[in-house]
PyMOL Python script that loads the backbone (N, CA, C, O; Angstrom):
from pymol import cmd

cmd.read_pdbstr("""\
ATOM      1  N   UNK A   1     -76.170 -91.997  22.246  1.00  0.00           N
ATOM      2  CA  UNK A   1     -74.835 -91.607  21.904  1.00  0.00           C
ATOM      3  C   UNK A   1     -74.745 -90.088  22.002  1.00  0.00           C
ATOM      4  O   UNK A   1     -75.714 -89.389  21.705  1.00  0.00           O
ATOM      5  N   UNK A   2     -73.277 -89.434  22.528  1.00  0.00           N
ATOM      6  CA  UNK A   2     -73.778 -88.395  23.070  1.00  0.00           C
ATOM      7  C   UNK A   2     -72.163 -87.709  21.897  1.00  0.00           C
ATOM      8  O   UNK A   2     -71.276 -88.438  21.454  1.00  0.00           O
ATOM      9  N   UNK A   3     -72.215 -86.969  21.796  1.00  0.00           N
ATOM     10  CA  UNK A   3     -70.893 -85.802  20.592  1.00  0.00           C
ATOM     11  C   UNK A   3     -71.238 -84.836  20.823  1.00  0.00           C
ATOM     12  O   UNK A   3     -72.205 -84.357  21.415  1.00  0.00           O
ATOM     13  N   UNK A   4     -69.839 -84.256  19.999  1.00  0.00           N
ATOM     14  CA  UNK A   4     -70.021 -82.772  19.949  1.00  0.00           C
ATOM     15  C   UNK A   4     -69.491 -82.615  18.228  1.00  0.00           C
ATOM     16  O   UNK A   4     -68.505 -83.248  17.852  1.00  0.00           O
ATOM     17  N   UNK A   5     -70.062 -81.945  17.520  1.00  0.00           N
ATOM     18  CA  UNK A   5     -70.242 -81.606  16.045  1.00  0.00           C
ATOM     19  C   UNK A   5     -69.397 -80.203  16.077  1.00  0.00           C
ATOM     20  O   UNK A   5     -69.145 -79.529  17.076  1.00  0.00           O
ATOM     21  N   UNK A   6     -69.009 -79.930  14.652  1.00  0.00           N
ATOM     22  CA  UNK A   6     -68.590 -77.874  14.744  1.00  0.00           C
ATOM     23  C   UNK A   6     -69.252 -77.944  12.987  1.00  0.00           C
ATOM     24  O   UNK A   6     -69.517 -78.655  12.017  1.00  0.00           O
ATOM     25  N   UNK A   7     -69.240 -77.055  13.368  1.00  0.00           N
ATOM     26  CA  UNK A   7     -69.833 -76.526  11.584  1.00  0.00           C
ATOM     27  C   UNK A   7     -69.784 -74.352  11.753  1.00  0.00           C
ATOM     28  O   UNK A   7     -69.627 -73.528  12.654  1.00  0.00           O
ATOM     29  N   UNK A   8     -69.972 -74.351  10.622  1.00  0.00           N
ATOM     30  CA  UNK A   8     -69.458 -72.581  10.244  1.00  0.00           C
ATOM     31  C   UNK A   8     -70.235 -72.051  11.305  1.00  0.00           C
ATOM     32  O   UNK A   8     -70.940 -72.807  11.974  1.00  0.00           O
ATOM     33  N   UNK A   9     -70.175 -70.673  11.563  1.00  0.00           N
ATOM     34  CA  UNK A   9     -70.603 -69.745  12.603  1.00  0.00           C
ATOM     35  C   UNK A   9     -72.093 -69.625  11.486  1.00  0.00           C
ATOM     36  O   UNK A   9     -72.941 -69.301  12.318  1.00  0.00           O
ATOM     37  N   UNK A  10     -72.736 -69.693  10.319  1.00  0.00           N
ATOM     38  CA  UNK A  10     -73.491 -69.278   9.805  1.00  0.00           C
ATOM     39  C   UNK A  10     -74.548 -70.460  10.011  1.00  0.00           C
ATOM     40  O   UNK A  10     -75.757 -70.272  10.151  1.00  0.00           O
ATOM     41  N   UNK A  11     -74.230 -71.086  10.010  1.00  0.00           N
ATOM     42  CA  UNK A  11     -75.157 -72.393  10.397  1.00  0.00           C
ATOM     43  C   UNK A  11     -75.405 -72.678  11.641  1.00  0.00           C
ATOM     44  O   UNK A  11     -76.281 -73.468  11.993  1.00  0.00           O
ATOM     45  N   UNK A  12     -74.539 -71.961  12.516  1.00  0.00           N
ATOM     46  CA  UNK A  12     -74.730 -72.772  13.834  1.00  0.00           C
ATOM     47  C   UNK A  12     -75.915 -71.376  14.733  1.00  0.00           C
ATOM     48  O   UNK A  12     -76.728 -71.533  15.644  1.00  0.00           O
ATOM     49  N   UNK A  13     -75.538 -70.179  14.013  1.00  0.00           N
ATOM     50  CA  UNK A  13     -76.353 -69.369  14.324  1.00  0.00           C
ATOM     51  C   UNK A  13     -77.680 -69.469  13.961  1.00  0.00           C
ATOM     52  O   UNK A  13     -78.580 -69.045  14.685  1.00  0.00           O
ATOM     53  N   UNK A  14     -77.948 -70.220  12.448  1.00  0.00           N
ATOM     54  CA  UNK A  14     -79.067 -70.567  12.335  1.00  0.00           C
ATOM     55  C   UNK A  14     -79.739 -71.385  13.255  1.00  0.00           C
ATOM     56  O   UNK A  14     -80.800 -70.959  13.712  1.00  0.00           O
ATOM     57  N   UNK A  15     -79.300 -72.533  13.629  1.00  0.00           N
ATOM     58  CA  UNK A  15     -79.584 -73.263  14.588  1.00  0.00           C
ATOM     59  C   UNK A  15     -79.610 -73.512  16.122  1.00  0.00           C
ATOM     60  O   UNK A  15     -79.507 -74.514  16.829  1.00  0.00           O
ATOM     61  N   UNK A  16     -79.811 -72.041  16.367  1.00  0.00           N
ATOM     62  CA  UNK A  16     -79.497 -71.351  17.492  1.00  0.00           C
ATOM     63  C   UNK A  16     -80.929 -71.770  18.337  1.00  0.00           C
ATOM     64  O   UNK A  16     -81.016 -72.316  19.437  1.00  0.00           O
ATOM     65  N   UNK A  17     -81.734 -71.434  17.656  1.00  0.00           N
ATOM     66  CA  UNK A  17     -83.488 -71.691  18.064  1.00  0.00           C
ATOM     67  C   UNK A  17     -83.506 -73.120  18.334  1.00  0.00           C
ATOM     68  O   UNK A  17     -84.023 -73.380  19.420  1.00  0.00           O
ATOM     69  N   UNK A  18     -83.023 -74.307  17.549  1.00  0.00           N
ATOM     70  CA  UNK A  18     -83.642 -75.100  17.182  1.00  0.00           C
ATOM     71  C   UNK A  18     -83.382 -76.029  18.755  1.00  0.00           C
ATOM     72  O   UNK A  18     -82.864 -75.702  19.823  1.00  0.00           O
ATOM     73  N   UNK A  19     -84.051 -77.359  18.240  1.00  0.00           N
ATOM     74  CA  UNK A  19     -84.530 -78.299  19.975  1.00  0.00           C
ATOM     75  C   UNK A  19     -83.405 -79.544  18.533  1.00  0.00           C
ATOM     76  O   UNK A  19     -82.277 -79.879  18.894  1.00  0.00           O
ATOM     77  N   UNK A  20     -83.745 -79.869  17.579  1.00  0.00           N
ATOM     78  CA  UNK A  20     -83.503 -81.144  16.975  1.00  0.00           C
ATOM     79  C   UNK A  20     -82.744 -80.537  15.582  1.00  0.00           C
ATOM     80  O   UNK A  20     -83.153 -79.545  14.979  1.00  0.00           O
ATOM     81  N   UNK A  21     -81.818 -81.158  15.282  1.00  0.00           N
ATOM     82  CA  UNK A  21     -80.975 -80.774  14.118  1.00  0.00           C
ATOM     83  C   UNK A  21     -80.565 -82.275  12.662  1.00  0.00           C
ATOM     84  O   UNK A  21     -80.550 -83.432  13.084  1.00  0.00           O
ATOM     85  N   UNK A  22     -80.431 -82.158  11.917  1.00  0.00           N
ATOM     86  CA  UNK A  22     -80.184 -83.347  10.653  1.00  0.00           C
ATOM     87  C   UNK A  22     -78.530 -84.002  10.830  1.00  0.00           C
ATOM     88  O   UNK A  22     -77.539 -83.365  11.186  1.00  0.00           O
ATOM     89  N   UNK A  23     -78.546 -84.323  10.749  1.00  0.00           N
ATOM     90  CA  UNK A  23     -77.037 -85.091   9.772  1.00  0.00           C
ATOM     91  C   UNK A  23     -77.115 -85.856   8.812  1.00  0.00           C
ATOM     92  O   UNK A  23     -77.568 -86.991   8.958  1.00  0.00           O
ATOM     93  N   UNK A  24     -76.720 -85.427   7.711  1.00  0.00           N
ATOM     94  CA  UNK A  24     -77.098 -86.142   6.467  1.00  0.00           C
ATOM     95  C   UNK A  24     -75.401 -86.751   6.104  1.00  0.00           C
ATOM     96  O   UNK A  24     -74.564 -85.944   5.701  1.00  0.00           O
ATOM     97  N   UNK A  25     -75.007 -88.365   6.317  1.00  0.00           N
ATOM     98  CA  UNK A  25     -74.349 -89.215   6.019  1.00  0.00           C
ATOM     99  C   UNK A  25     -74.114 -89.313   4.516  1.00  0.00           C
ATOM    100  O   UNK A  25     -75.075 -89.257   3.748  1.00  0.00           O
ATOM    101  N   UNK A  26     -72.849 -89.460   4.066  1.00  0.00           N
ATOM    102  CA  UNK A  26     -72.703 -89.619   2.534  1.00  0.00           C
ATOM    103  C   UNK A  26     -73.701 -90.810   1.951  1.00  0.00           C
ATOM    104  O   UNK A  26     -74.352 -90.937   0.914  1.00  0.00           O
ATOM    105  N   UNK A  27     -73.490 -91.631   3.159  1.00  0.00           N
ATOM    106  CA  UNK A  27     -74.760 -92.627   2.331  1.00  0.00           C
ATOM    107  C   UNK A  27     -76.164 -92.671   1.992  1.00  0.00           C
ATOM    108  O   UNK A  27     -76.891 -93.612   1.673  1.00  0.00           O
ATOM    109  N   UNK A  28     -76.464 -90.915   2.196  1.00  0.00           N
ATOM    110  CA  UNK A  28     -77.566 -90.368   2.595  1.00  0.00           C
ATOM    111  C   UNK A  28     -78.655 -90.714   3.455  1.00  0.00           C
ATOM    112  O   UNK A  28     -79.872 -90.743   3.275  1.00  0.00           O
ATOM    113  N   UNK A  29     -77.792 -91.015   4.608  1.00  0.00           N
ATOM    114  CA  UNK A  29     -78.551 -92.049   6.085  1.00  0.00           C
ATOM    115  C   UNK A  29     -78.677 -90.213   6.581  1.00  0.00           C
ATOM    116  O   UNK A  29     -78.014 -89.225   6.266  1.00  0.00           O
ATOM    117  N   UNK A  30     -79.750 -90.406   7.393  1.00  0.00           N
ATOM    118  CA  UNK A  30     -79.907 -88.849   7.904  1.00  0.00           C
ATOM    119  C   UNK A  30     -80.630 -89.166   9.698  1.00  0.00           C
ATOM    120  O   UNK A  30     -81.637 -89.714  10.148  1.00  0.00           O
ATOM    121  N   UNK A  31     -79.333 -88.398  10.308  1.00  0.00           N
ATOM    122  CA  UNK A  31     -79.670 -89.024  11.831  1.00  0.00           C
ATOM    123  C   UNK A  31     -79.886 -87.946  12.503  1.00  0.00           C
ATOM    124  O   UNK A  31     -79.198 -86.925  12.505  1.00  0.00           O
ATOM    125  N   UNK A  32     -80.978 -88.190  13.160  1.00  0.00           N
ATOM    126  CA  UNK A  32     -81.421 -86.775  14.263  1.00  0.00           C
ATOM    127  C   UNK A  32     -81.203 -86.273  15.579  1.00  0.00           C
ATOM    128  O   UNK A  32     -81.744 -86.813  16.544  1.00  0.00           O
ATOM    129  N   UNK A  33     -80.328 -85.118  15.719  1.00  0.00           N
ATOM    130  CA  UNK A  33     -79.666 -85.187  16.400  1.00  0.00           C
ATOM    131  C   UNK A  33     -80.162 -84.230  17.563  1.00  0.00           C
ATOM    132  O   UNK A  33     -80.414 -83.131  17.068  1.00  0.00           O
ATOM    133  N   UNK A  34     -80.336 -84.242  18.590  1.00  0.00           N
ATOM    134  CA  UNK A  34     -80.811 -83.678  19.801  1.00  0.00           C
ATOM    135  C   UNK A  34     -80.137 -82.630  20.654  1.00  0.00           C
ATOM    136  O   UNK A  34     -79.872 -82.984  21.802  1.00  0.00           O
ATOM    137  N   UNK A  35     -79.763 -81.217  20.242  1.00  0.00           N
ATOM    138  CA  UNK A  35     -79.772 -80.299  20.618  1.00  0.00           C
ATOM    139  C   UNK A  35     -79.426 -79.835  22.221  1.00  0.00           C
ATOM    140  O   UNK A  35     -79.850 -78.871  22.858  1.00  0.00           O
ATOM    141  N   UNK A  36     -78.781 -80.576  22.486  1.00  0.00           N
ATOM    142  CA  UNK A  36     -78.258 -79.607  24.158  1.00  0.00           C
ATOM    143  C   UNK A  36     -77.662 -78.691  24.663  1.00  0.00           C
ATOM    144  O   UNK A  36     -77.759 -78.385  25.851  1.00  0.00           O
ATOM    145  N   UNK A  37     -77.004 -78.158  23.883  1.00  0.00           N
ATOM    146  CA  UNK A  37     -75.734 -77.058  24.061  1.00  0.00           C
ATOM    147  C   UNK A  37     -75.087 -76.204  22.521  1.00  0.00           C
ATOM    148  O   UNK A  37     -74.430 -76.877  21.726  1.00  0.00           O
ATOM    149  N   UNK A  38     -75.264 -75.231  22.339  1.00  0.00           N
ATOM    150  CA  UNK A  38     -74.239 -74.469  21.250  1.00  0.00           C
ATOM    151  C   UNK A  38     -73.983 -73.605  21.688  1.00  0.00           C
ATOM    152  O   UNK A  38     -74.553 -72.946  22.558  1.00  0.00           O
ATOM    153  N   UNK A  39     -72.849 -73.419  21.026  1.00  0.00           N
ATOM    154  CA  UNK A  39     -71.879 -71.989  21.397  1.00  0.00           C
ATOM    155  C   UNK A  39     -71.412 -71.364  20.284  1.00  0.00           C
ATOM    156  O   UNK A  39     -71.457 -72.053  19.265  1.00  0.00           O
ATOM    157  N   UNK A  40     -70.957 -70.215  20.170  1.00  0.00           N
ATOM    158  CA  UNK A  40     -71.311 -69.616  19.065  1.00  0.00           C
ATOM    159  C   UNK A  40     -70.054 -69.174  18.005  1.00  0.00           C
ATOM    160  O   UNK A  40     -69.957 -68.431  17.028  1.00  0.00           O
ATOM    161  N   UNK A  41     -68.837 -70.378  19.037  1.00  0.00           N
ATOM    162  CA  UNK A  41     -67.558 -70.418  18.289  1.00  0.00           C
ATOM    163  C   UNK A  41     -67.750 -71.798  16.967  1.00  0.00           C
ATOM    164  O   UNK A  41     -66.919 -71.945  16.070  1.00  0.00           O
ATOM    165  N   UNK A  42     -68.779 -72.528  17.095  1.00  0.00           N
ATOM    166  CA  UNK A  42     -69.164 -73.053  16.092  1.00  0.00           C
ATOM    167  C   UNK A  42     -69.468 -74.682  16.203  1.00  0.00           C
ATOM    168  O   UNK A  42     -69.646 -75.488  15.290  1.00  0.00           O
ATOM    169  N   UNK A  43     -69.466 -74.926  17.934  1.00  0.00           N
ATOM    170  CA  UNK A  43     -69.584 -76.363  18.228  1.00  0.00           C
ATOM    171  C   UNK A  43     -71.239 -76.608  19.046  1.00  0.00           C
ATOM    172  O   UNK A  43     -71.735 -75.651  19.639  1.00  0.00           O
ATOM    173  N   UNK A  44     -71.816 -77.670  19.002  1.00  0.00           N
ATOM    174  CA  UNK A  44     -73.048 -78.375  19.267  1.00  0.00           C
ATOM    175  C   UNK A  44     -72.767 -79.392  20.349  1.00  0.00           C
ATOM    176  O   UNK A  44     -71.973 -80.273  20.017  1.00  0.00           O
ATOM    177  N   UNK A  45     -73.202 -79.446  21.440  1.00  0.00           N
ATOM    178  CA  UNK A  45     -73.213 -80.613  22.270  1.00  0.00           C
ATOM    179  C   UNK A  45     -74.672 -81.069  22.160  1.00  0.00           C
ATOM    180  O   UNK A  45     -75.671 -80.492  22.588  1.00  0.00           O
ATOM    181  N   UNK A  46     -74.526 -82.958  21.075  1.00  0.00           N
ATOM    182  CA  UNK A  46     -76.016 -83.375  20.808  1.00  0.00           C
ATOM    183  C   UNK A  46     -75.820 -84.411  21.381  1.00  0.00           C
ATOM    184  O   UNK A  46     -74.711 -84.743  21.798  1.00  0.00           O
ATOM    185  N   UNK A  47     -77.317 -85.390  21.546  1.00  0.00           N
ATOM    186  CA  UNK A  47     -77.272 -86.870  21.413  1.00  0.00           C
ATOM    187  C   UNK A  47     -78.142 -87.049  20.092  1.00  0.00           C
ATOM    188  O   UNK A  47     -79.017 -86.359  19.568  1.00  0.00           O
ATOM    189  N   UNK A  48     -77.530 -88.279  19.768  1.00  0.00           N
ATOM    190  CA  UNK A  48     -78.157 -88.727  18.400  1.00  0.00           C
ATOM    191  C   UNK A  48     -78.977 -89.744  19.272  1.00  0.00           C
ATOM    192  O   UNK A  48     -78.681 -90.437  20.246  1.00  0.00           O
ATOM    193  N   UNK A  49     -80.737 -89.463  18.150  1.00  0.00           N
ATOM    194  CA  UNK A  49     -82.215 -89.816  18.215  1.00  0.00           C
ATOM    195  C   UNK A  49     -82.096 -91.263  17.402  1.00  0.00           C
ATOM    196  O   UNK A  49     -82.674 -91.542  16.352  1.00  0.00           O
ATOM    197  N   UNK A  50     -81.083 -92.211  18.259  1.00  0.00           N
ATOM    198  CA  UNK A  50     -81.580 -93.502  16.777  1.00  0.00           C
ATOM    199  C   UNK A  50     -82.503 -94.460  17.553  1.00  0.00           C
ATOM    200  O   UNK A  50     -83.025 -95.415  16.978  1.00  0.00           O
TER     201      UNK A  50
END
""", "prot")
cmd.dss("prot")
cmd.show_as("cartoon", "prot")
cmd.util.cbc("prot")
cmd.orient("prot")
């Protein structure tokens, strides 16, 4: 499954390095999400690792 996520400029800069990133679900299901693309207006192009 392939998305695109946004989250704050402070987080996404953190995750600037990274290859694999979390999503933690209210149901506290936590899906790993695979890193292809960020930009630094605050969006992620991932595929989710299920």
């Amino acid at each position: 499954m392939r998305g695109r996520i946004w989250a704050n400029k402070g987080v996404i800069a953190k995750a600037l390095d990274a290859s694999v990133i979390g999503l933690l679900l209210t149901d506290q299901t936590l899906i790993g999400l695979q890193v292809e693309e960020l930009d630094r207006d605050g969006a992620a192009l991932v595929t989710a690792r299920i």
